[in-house]
VOPAGU-2260 file (C-alpha; in pm, 1 decimal, decimal comma):
REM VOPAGU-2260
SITE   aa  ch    i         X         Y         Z
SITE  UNK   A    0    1734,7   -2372,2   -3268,0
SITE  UNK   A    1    1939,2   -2683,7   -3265,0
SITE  UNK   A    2    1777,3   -3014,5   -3259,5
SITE  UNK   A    3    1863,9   -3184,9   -2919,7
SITE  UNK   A    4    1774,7   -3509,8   -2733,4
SITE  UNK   A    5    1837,4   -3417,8   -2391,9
SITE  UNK   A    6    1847,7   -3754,5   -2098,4
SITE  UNK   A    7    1782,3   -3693,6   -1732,4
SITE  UNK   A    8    2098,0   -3870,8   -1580,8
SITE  UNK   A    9    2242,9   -3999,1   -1256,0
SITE  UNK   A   10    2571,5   -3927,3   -1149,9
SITE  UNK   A   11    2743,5   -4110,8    -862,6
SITE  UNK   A   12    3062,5   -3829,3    -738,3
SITE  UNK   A   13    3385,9   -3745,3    -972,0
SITE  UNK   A   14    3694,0   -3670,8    -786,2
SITE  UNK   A   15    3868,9   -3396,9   -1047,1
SITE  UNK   A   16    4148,0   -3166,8   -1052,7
SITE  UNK   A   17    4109,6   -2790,3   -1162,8
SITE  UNK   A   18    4253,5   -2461,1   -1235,7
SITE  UNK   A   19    3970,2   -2191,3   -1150,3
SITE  UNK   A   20    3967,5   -1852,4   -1332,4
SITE  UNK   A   21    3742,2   -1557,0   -1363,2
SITE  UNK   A   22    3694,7   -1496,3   -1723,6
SITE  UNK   A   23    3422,9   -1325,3   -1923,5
SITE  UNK   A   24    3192,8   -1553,3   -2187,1
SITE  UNK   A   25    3305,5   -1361,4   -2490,1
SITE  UNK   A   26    3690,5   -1410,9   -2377,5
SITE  UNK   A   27    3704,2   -1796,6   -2279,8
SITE  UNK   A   28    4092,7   -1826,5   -2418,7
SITE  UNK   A   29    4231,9   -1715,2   -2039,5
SITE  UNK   A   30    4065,0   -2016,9   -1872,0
SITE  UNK   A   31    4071,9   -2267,6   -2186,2
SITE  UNK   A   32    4407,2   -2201,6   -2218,8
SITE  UNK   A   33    4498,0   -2356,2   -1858,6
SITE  UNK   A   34    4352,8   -2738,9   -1954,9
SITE  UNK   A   35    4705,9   -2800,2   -2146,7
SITE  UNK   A   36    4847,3   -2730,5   -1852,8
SITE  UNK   A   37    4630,5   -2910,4   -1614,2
SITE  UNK   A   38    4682,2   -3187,9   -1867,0
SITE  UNK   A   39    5004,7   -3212,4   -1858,6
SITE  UNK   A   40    5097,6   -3130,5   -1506,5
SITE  UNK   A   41    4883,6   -3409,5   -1402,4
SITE  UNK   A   42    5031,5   -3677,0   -1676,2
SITE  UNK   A   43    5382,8   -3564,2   -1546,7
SITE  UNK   A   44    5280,4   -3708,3   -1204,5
SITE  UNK   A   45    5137,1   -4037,5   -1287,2
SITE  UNK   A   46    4777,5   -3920,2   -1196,3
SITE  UNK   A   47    4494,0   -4187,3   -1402,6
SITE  UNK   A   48    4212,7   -4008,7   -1569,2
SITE  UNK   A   49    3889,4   -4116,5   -1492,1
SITE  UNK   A   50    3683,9   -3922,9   -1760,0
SITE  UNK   A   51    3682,2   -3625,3   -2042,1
SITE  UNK   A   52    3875,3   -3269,4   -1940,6
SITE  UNK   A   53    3590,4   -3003,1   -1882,9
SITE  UNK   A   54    3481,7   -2689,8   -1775,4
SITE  UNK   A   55    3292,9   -2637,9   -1436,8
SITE  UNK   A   56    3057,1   -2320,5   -1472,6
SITE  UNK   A   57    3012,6   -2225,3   -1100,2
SITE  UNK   A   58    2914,9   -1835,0   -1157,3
SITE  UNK   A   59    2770,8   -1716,0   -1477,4
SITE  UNK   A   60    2741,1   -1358,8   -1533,5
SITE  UNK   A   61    2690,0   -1308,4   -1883,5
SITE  UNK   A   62    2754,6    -902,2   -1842,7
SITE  UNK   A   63    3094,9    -962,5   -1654,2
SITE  UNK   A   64    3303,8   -1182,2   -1504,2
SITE  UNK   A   65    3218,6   -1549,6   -1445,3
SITE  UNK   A   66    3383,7   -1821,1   -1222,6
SITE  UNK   A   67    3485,8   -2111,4   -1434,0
SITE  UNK   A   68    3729,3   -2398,3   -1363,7
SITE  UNK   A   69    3915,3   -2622,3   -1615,9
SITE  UNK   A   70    3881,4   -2969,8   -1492,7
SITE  UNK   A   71    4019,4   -3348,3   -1537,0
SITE  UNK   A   72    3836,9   -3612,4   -1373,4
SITE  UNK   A   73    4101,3   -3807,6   -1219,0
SITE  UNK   A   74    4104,6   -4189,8    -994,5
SITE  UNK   A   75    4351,0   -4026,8    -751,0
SITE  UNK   A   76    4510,0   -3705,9    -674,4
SITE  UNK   A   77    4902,4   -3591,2    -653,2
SITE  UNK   A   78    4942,4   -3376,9    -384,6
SITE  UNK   A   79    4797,7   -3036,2    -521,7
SITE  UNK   A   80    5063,8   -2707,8    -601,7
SITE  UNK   A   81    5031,4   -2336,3    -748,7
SITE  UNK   A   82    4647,0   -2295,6    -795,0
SITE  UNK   A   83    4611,9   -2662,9    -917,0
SITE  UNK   A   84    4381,1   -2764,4    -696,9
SITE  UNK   A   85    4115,4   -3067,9    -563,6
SITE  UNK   A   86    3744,0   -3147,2    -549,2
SITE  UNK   A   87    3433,3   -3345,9    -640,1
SITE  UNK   A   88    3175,7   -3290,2    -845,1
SITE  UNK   A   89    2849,7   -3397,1    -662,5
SITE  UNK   A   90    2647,5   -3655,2    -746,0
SITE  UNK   A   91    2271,9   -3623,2    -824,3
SITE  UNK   A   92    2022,6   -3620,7   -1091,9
SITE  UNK   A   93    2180,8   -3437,3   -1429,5
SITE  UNK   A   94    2029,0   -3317,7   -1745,3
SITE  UNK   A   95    2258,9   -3410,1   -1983,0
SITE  UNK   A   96    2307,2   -3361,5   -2398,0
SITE  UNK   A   97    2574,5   -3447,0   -2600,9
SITE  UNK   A   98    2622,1   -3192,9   -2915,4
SITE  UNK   A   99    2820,6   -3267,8   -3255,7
SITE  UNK   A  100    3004,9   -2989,1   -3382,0
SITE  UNK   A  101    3239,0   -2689,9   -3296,9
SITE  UNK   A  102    3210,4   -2470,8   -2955,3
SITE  UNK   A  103    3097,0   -2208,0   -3066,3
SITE  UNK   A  104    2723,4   -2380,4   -3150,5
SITE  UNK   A  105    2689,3   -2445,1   -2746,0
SITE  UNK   A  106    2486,8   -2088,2   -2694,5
SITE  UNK   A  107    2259,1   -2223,3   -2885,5
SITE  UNK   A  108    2208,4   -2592,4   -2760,0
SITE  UNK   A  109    2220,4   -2414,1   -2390,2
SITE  UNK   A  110    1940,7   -2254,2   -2493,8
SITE  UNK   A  111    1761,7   -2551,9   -2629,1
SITE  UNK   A  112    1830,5   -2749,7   -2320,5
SITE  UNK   A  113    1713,2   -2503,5   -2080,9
SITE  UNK   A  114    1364,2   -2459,6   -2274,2
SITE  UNK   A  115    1333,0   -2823,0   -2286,7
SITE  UNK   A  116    1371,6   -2837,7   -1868,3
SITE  UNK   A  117    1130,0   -2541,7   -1826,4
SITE  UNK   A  118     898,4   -2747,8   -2025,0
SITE  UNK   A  119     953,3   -3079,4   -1849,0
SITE  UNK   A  120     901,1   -2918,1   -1560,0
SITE  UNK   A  121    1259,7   -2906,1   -1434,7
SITE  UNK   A  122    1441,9   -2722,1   -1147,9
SITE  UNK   A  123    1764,3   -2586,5   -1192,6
SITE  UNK   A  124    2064,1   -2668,2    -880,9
SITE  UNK   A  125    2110,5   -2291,0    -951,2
SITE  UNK   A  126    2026,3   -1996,9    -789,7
SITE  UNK   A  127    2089,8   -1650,4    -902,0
SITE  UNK   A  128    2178,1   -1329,0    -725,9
SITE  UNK   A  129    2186,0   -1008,4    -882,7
SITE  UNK   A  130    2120,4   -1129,0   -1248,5
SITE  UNK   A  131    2421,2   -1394,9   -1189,7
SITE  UNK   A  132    2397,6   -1737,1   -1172,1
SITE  UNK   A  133    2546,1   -1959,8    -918,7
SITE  UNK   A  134    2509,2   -2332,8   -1004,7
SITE  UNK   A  135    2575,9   -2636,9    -783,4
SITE  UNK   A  136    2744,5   -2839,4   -1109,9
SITE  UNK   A  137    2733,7   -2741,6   -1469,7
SITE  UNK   A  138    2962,2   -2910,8   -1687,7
SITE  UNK   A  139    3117,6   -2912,3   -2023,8
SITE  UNK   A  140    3320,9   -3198,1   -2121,8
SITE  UNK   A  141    3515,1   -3259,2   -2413,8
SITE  UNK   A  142    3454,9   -3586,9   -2546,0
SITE  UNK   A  143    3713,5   -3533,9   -2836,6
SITE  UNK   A  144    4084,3   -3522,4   -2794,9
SITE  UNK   A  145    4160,6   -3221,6   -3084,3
SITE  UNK   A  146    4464,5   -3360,4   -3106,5
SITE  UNK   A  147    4341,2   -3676,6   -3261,8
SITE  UNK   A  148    4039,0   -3463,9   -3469,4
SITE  UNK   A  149    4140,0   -3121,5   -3536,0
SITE  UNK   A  150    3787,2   -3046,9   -3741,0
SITE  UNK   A  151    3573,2   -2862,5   -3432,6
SITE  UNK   A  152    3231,2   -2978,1   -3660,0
SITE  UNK   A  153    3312,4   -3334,9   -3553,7
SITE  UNK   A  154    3420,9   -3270,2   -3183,5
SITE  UNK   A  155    3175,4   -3426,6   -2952,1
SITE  UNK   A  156    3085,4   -3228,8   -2625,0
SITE  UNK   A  157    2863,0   -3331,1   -2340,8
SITE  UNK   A  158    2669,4   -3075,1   -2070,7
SITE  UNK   A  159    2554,8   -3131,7   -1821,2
SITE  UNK   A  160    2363,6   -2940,5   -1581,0
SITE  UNK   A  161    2244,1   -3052,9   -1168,2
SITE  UNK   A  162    1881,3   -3064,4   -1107,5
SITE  UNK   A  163    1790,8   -2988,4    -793,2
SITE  UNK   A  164    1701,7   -3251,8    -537,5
């Protein structure tokens, strides 16, 4: 189990843009894909950034499909087209770790961080329904542009999961 030093957070609201897709976990490519393209579609319309690109886990069914959006946190928003499209991410109380290292070590720090709440005591914004979970805001944001470090064992990624109020 991966060491982790996870911080209860507070988060004021993100306005973002986001391209939602229903992908399963073991076949991420058809949703990671789209950031590129969110990217750039953005850039080529003079939008400001106002944060790392992420991923927006609002369904997680480990067995199936799951609902998950790639994300840019953004100052302002062009006038949305195609299945681009506009929200915020709420604000509230997060539980938030950053992890060193390459993607495919996150199972494993997920793991950590949710042992660590249930022994803090922590709730969850989540509820689940028929063995899937539905959560208010979990995020995973990519703190390292991989075109400026291509080595995934130095890419820094954040999570960061709601608590409930």
């Amino acid at each position: 189990m991966p060491e982790i030093q996870p911080a209860i957070v507070e988060r004021g609201e993100q306005l973002y843009a986001f391209i939602r897709g229903s992908v399963r976990m073991d076949d991420f490519a058809p949703i990671a894909d789209r950031l590129p393209e969110l990217i750039g579609w953005l850039t080529g319309r003079g939008a400001e950034f106002a944060g790392a690109p992420f991923f927006r886990f609002n369904s997680i069914d480990m067995n199936a499909e799951s609902e998950v959006e790639a994300g840019m946190p953004v100052v302002s928003m062009p006038e949305p087209e195609g299945d681009i499209g506009i929200a915020v991410l709420p604000a509230g109380r997060y539980v938030a770790v950053t992890h060193v290292g390459p993607p495919d070590q996150l199972f494993g720090v997920i793991t950590a961080v949710r042992e660590w709440a249930e022994r803090e005591g922590l709730e969850w914004d989540m509820t689940v329904v028929d063995g899937v979970e539905r959560w208010a805001c979990r995020l995973e944001s990519y703190l390292t542009d991989p075109r400026v470090e291509p080595d995934m064992s130095k890419w820094e990624v954040e999570l960061a999961f709601r608590l409930a109020d």
